[in-house]
N, C-alpha and C positions, 0 to 999 in steps of 0.2 A: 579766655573761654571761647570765642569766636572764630579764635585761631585752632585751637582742638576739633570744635565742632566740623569747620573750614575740610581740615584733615579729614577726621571721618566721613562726610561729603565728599571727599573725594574717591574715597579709600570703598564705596559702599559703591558710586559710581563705577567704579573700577573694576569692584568684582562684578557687578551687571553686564560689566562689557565684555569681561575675560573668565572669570572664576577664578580658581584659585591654581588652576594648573597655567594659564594664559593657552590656551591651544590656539594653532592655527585653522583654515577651518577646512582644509582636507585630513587634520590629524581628528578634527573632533567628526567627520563623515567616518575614518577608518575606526575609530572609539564605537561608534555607532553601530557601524556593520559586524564587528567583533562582537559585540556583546549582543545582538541578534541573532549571529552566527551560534554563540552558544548555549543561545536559548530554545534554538531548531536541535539542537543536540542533544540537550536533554530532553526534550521531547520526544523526539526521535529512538534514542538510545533507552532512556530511562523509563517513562510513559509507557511510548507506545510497544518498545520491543520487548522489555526486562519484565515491567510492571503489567501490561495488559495480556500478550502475550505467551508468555514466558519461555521466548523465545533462549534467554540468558539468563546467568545469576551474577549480580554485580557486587565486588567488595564494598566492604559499608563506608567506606570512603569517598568513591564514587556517589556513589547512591545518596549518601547523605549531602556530597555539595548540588547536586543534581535537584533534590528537595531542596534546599536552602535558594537555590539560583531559582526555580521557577515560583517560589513562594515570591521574592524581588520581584523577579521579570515579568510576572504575568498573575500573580494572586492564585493560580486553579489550585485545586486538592485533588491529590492525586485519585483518591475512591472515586470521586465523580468522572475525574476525566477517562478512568480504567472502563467506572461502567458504562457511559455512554457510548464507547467506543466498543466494548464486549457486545451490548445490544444491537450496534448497529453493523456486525457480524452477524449476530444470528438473525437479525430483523430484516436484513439488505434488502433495498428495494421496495420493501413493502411500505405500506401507511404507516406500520410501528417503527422502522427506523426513523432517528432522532434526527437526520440529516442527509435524503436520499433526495438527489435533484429527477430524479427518475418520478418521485412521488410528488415532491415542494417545488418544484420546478430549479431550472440552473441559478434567477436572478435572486431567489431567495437566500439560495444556500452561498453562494459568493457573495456577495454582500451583505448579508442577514444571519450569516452563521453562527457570529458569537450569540445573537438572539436568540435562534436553536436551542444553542448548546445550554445557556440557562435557563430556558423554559425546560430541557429538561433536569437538568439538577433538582428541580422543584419535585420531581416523580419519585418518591421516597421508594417504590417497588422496583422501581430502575437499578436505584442504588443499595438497595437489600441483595434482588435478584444478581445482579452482576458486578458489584463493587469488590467480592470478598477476596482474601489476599493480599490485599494490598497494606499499604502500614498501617501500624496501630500504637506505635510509641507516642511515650509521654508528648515527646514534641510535636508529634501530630496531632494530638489530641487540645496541648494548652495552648500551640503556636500555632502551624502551617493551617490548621482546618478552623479554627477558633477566631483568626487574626487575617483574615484571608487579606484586606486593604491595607492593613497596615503595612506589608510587603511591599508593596508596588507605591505605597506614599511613602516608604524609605529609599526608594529605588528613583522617585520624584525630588528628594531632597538632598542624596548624593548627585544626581545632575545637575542641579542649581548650585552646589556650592561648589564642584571641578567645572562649572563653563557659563555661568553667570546666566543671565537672562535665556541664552539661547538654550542652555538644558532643558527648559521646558520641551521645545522640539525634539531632540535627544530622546526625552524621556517620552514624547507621544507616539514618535517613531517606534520603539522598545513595546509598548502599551499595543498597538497595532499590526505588528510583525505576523504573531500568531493566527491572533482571528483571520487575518487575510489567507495568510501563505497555508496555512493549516486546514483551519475552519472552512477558510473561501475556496482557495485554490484545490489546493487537495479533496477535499471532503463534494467540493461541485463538481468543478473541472473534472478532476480524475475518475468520476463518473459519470462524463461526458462527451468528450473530446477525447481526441488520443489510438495510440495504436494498442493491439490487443497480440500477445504472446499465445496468451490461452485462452479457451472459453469456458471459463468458471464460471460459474452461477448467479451472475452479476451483470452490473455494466460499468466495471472497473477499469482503466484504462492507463496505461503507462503515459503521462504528460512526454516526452522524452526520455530518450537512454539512460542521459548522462544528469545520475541526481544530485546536484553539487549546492542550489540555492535551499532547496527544503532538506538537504541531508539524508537524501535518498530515496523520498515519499514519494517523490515524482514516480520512483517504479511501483505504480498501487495498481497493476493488474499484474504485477508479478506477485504481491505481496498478497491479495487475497485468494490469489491460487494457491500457496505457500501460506495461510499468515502464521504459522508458529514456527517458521526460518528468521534467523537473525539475520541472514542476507538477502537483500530484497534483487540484486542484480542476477540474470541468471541465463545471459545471453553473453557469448566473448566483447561485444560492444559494447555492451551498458556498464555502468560505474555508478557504484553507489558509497558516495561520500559516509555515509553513517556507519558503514562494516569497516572502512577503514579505520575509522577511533575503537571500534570494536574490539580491532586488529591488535589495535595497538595495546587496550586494556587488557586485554589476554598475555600481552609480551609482558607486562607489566604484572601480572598475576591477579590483575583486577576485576576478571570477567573469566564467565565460562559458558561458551556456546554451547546448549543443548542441540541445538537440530540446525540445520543446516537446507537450503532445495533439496531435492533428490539428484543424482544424476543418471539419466540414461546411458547403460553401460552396454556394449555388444560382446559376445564370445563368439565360439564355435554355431554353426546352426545346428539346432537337436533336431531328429530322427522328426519326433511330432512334436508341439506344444504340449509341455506337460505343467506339475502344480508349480514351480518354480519359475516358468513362463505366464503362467497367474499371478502368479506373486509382482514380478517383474511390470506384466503391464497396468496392474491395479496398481502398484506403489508411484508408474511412471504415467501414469493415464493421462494426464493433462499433454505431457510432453509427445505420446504417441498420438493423440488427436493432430496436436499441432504437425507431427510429421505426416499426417493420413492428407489433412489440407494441403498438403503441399503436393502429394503426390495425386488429388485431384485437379489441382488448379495445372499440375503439368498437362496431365493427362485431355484436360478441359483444351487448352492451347492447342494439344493435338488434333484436336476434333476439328477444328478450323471454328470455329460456333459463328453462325452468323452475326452479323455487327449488332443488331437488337439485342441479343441474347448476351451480348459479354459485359454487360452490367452483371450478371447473376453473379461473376469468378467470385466479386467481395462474399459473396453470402454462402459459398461454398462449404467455409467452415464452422457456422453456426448450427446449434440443434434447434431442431425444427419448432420448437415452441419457442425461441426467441427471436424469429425470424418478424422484422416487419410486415406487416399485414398488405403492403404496396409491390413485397416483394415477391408474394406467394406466385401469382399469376407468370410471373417471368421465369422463376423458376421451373415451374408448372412446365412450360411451353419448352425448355431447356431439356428439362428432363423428356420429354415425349420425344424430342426431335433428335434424342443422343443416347441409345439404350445403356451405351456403358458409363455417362454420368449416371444413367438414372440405378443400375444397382451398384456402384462404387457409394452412392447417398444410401440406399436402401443398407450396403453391410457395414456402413460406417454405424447406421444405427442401432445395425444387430452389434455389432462389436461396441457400442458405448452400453448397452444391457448387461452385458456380461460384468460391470461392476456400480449397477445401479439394481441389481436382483438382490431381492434381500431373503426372498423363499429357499434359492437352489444351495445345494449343499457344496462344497468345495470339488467333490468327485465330479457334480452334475456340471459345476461351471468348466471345468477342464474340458471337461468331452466336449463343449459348446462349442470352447475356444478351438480346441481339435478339427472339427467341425467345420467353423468358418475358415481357419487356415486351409482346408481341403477346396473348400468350393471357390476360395480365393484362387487358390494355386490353379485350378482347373477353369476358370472363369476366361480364358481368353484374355485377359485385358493385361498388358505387362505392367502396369502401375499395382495391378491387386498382386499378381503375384509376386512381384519384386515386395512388396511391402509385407505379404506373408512369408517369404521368405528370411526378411527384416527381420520381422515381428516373432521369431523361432529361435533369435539369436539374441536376443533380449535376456539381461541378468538382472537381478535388483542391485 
């Protein structure tokens, strides 16, 4: 009896030290990072693009290990995590998004985010208002949404019995990935820090080009200029790890990309700006801002701008209502000392109207656009005309 017991003892030892796969412990680090890795994935793919989105349509294969894996990996239900994420689209920035470091500050939302994110789940109008579409099968109903822990304590006792004692870590590492990289990083950081492509209505911000650790989130000022694009990358540099599985679900016939960025397309230059040159810069608006700052930050350099002044170049390409309050004065003084910064700023603003009027009829907004390309072209300043000139050869 003692000699059985002896065995067992050893054999219980044994797995505490090993599991039952014995790994070594950069194979149970790479186990680790894998199965992290494709839990940003479905996040990514399935959450945030397919399901909140709808951005794609995913075959029920997908889609259904994708549920299955974040039910494990992380407990969330899908409706919540749709609607909290829908709200804090139309909410951005304000007091009512669920997670704006602009409002709650950066140290809350990075480190405090999974707290957020459940104090809102509690908001039944959250989840009324912006949850809809999302699943509603049996198994969401008696499993994924019903059994929310039980997930994540199966996903705690398959680590314990493949790696012995140390699964524990395993599995906190797994438990933790999200709320950080997601919740924290993303959700704060990327509305914080960071460089800007566009100036969307926000304070969103690309963490870096290359999105490879969160699966492409890092590009989240491209994505809320875009957010109903399955591809977040939109610059020849940036790389976004999450359109490649995308990619591939497609070759696979497991996906189907609805929409896509836009691309700014050039042809012939027309006669004048006509409705199709409307068309063209409303569809491409974000992307012609982006090319206008450029062509005043050249035109700026030209000026020679006194050394005081060239602080102002960063704020060049912001609209005037999200300009820092520190920086109004400098610009202020920019503008008086440089008449062609100051109406190249003056018709950037007239030409950002022209698809923020919601009175003028389509004939009235053509003639506008007509209009500014005239007094562009005539303006003396080779940045305006070369950009009207541009701006005539614009296709959707």
């Amino acid at each position: 009896m003692s000699f059985v017991d002896g065995a067992a003892f050893s054999a219980a030892i044994d797995w505490l030290g090993h599991g039952l796969w014995h790994f070594s412990w950069w194979q149970i680090v790479l186990y680790t990072l894998a199965t992290t890795h494709v839990t940003i994935v479905a996040v990514t793919v399935f959450l945030h693009r397919a399901q909140a989105h709808r951005a794609l349509d995913l075959h029920p294969i997908p889609a259904h290990f994708f549920r299955f894996w974040l039910w494990l990996g992380t407990g969330m239900v899908t409706k919540q995590w749709v609607a909290i994420h829908r709200k804090h689209h139309a909410k951005c920035e304000t007091p009512d998004d669920p997670h704006s470091p602009q409002t709650r500050g950066l140290d809350a939302v990075l480190w405090r985010g999974a707290e957020l994110y459940r104090a809102e789940v509690k908001n039944e109008e959250t989840l009324r208002k912006f949850g809809h579409g999302t699943p509603d099968d049996w198994v969401e109903r008696h499993l994924y949404s019903r059994y929310t822990w039980q997930g994540v304590g199966l996903m705690l006792l398959l680590d314990l019995a493949l790696f012995g004692a140390i699964g524990a870590a395993v599995w906190a590492v797994q438990m933790v990935w999200i709320p950080f990289w997601a919740a924290g990083v993303v959700n704060g950081v990327g509305h914080f820090w960071g460089y800007r492509n566009f100036e969307s209505p926000d304070a969103s911000t690309n963490l870096v080009p290359w999105g490879l650790v969160i699966g492409g989130e890092e590009l989240h000022n491209n994505h809320h200029t875009y957010p109903t694009a399955a591809k977040f990358a939109v610059k020849p540099y940036e790389f976004d790890l999450g359109w490649c599985y995308i990619w591939l679900l497609q070759r696979l016939g497991w996906a189907t990309v609805k929409k896509v960025p836009p691309r700014l397309r050039f042809g012939a230059v027309r006669p004048v700006a006509d409705e199709k040159t409307l068309e063209a810069l409303i569809a491409n608006r974000y992307e012609v801002m982006a090319r206008y700052a450029r062509s005043m930050r050249r035109e700026f350099e030209r000026l020679q701008p006194d050394a005081s002044l060239r602080t102002v170049r960063r704020w060049l390409h912001r609209d005037i209502e999200k300009l820092p309050a520190a920086a109004l004065p400098q610009l202020a003084k920019a503008r008086a000392a440089h008449p062609a910064l100051d109406q190249m700023l003056t018709m950037r603003e007239e030409l950002r109207q022209l698809w923020l009027s919601t009175t003028h009829t389509r004939a009235q907004l053509t003639a506008e656009l007509q209009a500014w390309c005239r007094r562009a072209e005539d303006s003396g300043i080779a940045a305006l005309r070369d950009f009207a000139l541009r701006l005539r050869a614009v296709r959707a």
